[in-house]
N, C-alpha and C positions, 0 to 999 in steps of 0.2 A: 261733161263730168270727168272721162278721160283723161283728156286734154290738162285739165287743172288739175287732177290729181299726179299726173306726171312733171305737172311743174312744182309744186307742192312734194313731190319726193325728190327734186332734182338735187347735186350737192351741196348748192349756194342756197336752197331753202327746209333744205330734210331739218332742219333742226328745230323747226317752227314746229313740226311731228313729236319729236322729243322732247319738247317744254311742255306742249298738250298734252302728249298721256301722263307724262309726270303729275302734273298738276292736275288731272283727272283724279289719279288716284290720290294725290294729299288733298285737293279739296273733299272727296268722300271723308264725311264725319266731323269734318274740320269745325263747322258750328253746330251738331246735333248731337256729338259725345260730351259727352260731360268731363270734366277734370277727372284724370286715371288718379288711382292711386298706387303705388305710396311717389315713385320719381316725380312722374310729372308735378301731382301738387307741390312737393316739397319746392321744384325749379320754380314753378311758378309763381309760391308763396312768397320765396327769397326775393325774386325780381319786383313783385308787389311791394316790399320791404324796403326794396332800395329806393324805388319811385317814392315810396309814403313818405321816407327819412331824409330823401336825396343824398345817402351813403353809398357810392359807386365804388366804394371798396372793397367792404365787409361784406360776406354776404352769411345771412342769418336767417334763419327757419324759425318765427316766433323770438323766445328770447336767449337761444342759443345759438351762437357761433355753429356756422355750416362748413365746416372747414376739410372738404370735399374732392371737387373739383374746381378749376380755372372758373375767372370770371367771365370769360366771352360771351356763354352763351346767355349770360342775364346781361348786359349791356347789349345784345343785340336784341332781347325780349324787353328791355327798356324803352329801346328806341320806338318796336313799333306798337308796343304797348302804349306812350305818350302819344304815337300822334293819333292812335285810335281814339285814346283819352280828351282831344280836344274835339272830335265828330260822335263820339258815341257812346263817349264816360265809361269804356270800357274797363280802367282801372275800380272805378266805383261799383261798376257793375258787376266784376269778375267776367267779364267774359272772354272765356279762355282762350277762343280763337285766335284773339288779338297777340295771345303768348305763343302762339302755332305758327306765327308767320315766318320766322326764321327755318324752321323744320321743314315747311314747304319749301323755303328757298333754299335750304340745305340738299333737298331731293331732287329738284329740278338742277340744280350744278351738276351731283353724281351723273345725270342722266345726260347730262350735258360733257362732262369729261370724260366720260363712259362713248359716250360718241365720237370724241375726237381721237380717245385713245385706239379705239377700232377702228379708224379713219385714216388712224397713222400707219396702224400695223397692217391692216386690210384693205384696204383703200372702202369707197363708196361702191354698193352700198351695205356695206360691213357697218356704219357707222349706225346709221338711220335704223337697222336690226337691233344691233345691241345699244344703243339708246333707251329705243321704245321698249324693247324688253325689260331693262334695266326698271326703268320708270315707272311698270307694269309690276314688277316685282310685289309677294305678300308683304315681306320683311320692309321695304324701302317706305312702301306706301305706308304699312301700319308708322314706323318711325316719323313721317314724313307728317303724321296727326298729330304728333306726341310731341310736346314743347317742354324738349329735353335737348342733349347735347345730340344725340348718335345722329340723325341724317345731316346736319351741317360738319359733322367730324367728316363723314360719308365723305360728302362736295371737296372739304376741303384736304380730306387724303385722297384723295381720284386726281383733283387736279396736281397732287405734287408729285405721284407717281406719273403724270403726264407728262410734268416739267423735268421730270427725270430721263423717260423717253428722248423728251425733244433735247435734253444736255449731251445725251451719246449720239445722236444724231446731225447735231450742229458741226458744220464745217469749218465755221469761221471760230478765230477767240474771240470777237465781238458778242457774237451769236452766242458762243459758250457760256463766257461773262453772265448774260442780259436771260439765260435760263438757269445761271448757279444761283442768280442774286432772287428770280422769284423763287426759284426752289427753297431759299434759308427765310421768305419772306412766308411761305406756305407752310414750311413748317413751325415755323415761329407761331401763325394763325391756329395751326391744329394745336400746339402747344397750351394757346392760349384757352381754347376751346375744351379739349378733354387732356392734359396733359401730353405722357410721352406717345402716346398711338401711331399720329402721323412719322415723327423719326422713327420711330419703332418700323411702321409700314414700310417708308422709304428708305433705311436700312437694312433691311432684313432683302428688299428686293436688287438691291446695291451690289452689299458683300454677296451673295447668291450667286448673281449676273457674272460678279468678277471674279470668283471661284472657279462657275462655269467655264467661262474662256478664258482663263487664265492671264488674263489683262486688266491691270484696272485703273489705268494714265487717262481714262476720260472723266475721272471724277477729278480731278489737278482741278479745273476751273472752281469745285468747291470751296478752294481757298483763297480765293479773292476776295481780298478785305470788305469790299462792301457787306457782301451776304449776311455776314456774321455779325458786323456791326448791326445791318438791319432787322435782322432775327432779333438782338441784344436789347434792340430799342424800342419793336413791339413788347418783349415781356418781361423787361428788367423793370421799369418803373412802377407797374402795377405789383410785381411781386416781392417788389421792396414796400413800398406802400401797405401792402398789405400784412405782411412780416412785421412792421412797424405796427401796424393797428392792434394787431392782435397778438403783442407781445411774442412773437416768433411761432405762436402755435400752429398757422395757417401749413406751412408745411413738416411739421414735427407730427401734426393729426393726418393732412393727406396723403403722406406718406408712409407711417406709421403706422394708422388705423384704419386707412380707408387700402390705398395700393398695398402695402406689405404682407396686408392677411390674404388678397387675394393671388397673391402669389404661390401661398404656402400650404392654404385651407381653402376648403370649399366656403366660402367667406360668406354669412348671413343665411345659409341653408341653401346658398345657390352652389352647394357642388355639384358634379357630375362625371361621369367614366370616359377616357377617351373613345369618341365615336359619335358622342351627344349632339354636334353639331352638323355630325353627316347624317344622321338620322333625322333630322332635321330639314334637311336641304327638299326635298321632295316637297315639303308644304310651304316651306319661306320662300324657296327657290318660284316656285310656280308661279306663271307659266313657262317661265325660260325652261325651265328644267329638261321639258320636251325634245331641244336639241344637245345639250349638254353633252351624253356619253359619244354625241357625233362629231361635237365639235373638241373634245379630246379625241378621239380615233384622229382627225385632221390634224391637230395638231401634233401627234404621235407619227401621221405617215410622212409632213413637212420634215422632223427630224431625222427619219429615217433616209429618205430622198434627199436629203440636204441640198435643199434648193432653199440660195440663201436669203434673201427675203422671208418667205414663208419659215425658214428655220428662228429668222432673227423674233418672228413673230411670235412662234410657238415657245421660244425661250422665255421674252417677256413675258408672256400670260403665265407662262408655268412660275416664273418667281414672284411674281407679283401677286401671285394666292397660294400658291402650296406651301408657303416658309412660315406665313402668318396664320393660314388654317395649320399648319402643324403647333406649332408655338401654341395657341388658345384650345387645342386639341387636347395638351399636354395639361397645361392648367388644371386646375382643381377649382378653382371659381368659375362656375360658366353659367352665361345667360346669352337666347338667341340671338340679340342684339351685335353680341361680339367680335363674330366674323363677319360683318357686314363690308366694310372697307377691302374684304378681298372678294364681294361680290359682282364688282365691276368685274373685273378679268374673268371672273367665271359667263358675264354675260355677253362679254367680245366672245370668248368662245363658242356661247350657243348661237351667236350670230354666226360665226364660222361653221357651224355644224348646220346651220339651215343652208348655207350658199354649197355647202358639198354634200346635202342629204344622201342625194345619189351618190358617192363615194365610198359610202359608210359601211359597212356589213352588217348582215342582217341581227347583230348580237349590239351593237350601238342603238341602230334603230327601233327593235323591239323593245330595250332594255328603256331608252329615253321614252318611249308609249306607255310601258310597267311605270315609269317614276311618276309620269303626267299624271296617269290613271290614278295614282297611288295618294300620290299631291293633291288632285281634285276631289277625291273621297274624303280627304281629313278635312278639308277647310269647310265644304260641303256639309261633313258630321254634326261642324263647330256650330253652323249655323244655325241647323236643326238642332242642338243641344240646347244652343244660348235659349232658343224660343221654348223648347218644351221643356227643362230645366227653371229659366227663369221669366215663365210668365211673360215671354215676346210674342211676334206674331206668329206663329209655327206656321201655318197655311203659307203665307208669301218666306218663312224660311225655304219651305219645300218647293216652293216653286221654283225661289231662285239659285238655289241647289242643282235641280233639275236644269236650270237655261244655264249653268253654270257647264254641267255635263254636257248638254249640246251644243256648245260653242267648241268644248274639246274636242268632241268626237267630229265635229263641221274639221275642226283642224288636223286633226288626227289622218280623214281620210283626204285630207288634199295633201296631206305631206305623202300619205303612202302611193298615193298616183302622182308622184314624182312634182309636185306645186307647192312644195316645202314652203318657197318665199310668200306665194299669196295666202298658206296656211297662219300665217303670223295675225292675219286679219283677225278673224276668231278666236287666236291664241289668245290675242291680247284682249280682245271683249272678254275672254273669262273671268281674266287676272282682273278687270275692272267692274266685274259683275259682282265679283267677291270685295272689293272695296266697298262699291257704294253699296251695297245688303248690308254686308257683316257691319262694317263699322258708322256709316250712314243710317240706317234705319233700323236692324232689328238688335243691335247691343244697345243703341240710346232709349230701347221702348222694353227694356228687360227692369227688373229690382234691383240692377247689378250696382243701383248709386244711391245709398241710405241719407250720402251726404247731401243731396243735390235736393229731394225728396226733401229731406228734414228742414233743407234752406229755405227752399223755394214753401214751405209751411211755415216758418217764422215769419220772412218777408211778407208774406198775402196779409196774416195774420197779427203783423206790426206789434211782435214780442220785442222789439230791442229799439232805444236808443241810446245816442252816447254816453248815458249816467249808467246802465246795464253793464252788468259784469257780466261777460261768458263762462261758464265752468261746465267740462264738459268730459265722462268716459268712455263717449266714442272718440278715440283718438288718431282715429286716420288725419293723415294731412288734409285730406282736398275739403276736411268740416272747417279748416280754420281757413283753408283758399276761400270758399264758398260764404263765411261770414267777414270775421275782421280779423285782425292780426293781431290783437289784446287776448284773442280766446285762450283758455286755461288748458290744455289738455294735459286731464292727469286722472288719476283712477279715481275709486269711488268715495275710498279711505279719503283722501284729503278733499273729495269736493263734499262730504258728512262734516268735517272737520272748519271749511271754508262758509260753507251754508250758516254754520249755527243754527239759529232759532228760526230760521227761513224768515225773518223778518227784513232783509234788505234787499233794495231791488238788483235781482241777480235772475239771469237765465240757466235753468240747468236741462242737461242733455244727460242722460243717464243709459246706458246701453244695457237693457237687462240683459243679454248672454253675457255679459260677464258680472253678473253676482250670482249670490249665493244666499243662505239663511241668516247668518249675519247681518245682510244688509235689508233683511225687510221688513224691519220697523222703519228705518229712517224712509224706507220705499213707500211704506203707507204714511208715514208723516208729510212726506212730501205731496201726497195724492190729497190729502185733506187739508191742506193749506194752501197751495199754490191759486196764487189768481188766477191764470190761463194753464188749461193742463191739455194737452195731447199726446197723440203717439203714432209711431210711423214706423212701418217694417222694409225690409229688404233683406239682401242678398253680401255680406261682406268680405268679398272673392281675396282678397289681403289674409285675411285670416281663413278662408274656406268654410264660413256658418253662416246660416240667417241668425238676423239679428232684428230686436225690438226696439227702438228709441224714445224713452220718456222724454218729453219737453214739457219743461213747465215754469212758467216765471214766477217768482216770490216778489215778497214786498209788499213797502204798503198798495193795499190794492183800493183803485178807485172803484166809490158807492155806485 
């Protein structure tokens, strides 16, 4: 056992370690969550949209223009959505996991360029540390479920700040060349994915770098014709294309309405005060978190000892997250997700901060044990809340809460009797304890999905086919992910108005939290006339209330 475990960490296969826990954490919950609302559905329902119409242009939410973000990450939810769709009629079925597979592969790259960039800077085995941390990660792994843009932006900003690395590094102009060109090819990708993020990342750590030492003749290779051209030609054609589909609105609204507000305003109720995302870091972070203030004290003592390796190292990591955590620090639109792209170099650092535990002063080490400590109470809380809040399993919440805490505390005192490196074993079981609980088992068995509930009662119950009109005032996304793509979602006023004499065959979904006295006669009209009537509760965490769902089909009803 040994034996193979030391071949299995060696540097020619540590990475085989890094794919695994990766993919430990994004497979928890991957087939047992149900469609999040509001992002995920909306991604999801758009990519549905485009398979149904085979429009790889547009991308549309129902019968509006989504004009948002980039098309990437629904062409990559195309792909493995179709071929799911020819093994398991996935498309038909809505099953989301099929739209998650990119976000998995998005997490596994992070963890994988998170490896090499610590491999670069740190040699082995710095790599195989902050890999598996990275991968381990609350924040990565949650994204890495969620079949949205953020963990594939993750992959593909980690890798460009890597090819940036390897552009100052390179000796040769060959060599220079052959890492400017994937560099405008990486960012072109992020480009296409979540718009400006990735040049944003890989600018901000650039000009920073070159400020710092006052050099900056190693970015010349940038201009070599190729790169440019190749960036130009992954995202000139679809965004002409698209420009043209939708009479120029596609960037007059993502720019306008979607980027510009969140510049300015805390955009859609997600603002926040600078500080939001370091108060944060202790539970997203977790388990890395544990070596972090050790692995700044390292990279603080490299600078000071200017010893140049270890300083060139400690320079990277510093620009490669302090420019871009300051920047969304600043912002007035904030959501956790946001600083995720500078979570790699925060976890090259905790890898560094476990290789020189012993180094650290006792004001590092205690402080990263207070964060650990601090990190595993909240997510711990989350779980025990989800269950006794919303009707989960509370007993195996508490349990795995608890084996949650003693995997820390297993790590906690191997780090303190100087086995920092083998403390990572149990680190990382916590960070994977808390995946597969929280998001594998006790959120998919809470009331947190009225949508899924109310579906999965239509379907059994064979309220709908293709002559059924949907109309519906629960208007989350993931009710029209979860049915078809014709659904109505509008309030209650037009589906009184839509209904008429409830004489045509039409399904209605009616959210009693939101009416009032106004609406309850047409409420009792619908109760005494509907052919099939039910009702279904939950939990509508989007708006923060329980909620009631009427369903009831009209029409002519068969004798």
């Amino acid at each position: 056992m040994g034996k193979a475990f030391q071949t299995l960490t060696s540097p020619a296969r540590a990475w085989m370690l890094v794919v695994a826990v990766s993919m430990m954490a994004g497979l928890a919950g991957m087939f047992t969550l149900p469609v999040m609302d509001r992002d995920e559905a909306r991604f999801a329902q758009a990519t549905a949209q485009m398979l149904e119409t085979q429009d790889f242009v547009r991308i549309a939410f129902l019968d509006e223009d989504r004009n948002k973000k980039p098309v990437g990450i629904h062409w990559l939810q195309s792909v493995t959505v179709g071929a799911a769709q020819m093994v398991t009629g996935a498309l038909e079925n809505r099953q989301i996991w099929a739209w998650r597979i990119p976000s998995l592969l998005g997490a596994v790259l992070t963890a994988l360029a998170t490896f090499l960039i610590a491999n670069r800077l740190l040699a082995h085995p710095a790599g195989l540390i902050a890999g598996t941390l990275m991968g381990a990660t609350v924040l990565l792994g949650a994204e890495s479920g969620i079949a949205k843009t953020d963990a594939m932006l993750a992959g593909i900003t980690t890798f460009a700040l890597y090819a940036l690395i390897r552009l100052k590094s390179a000796n040769t102009l060959s060599e220079q060349r052959k890492w400017a060109i994937a560099l405008w090819a990486l960012m072109a990708l992020g480009g296409l994915i979540k718009g400006p993020v990735t040049p944003l990342a890989v600018g901000l750590a650039a000009i920073t770098l070159s400020l710092w030492e006052r050099k900056g003749n190693w970015l010349k290779p940038l201009a070599f014709w190729p790169g440019p051209v190749l960036a130009a030609l992954i995202l000139i054609p679809w965004l002409v294309s698209v420009q043209i589909a939708t009479d120029g609105a596609f960037l007059r609204e993502a720019l306008g309405e979607d980027l510009g507000p969140k510049v300015v305003t805390g955009h859609e109720s997600h603002g926040g005060l600078p500080g939001y995302h370091l108060l944060l870091l202790s539970a997203l972070f977790f388990p890395a978190i544990l070596f972090l203030p050790a692995g700044i004290a390292a990279a603080w003592r490299a600078l000071k000892e200017k010893r140049p390796d270890a300083e060139e190292a400690a320079r990277w990591l510093i620009v490669m997250s302090l420019p871009f955590w300051l920047l969304f620090e600043i912002l007035p639109t904030k959501l956790p997700h946001y600083v995720l792209p500078a979570y790699p170099a925060l976890a090259v650092l905790s890898a560094w901060g476990a290789l020189e535990w012993g180094k650290a002063g006792r004001i590092f080490t205690y402080s990263g044990a207070g964060f650990a400590v601090f990190g595993g109470a909240i997510i711990g809380a989350v779980l025990v809340y989800l269950a006794a809040a919303h009707e989960g399993p509370l007993g195996l919440a508490i349990f795995m809460s608890i084996l949650i805490f003693a995997a820390l505390l297993a790590a906690l005192v191997l780090a303190f009797r100087g086995r920092a490196v083998p403390a990572l074993i149990p680190l990382i079981a916590a960070g994977l304890i808390w995946q597969g609980a929280g998001r594998g088992v006790i959120a998919p068995a809470t009331d947190l999905f009225p949508s899924r509930d109310a579906a999965q009662l239509i379907q059994e119950a064979g309220l709908i086919d293709p002559d059924t009109e949907l109309l519906s005032s629960y208007t989350e996304p993931s009710l029209a992910f979860a049915l078809r793509s014709d659904i109505a979602l509008i309030d209650i006023d037009d589906i009184r108005e839509r209904a008429g004499a409830l004489t045509t065959r039409q399904l209605l979904i009616i959210d009693l939290s939101r009416t009032g006295e106004a609406d309850a006669g047409f409420i009792a009209r619908v109760r005494a006339r509907a052919c099939d009537l039910y009702e279904t509760s939950g939990y509508n965490y989007s708006r923060g209330r329980a909620t009631a769902l009427l369903i009831a089909r009209t029409g002519p009803c068969e004798e």
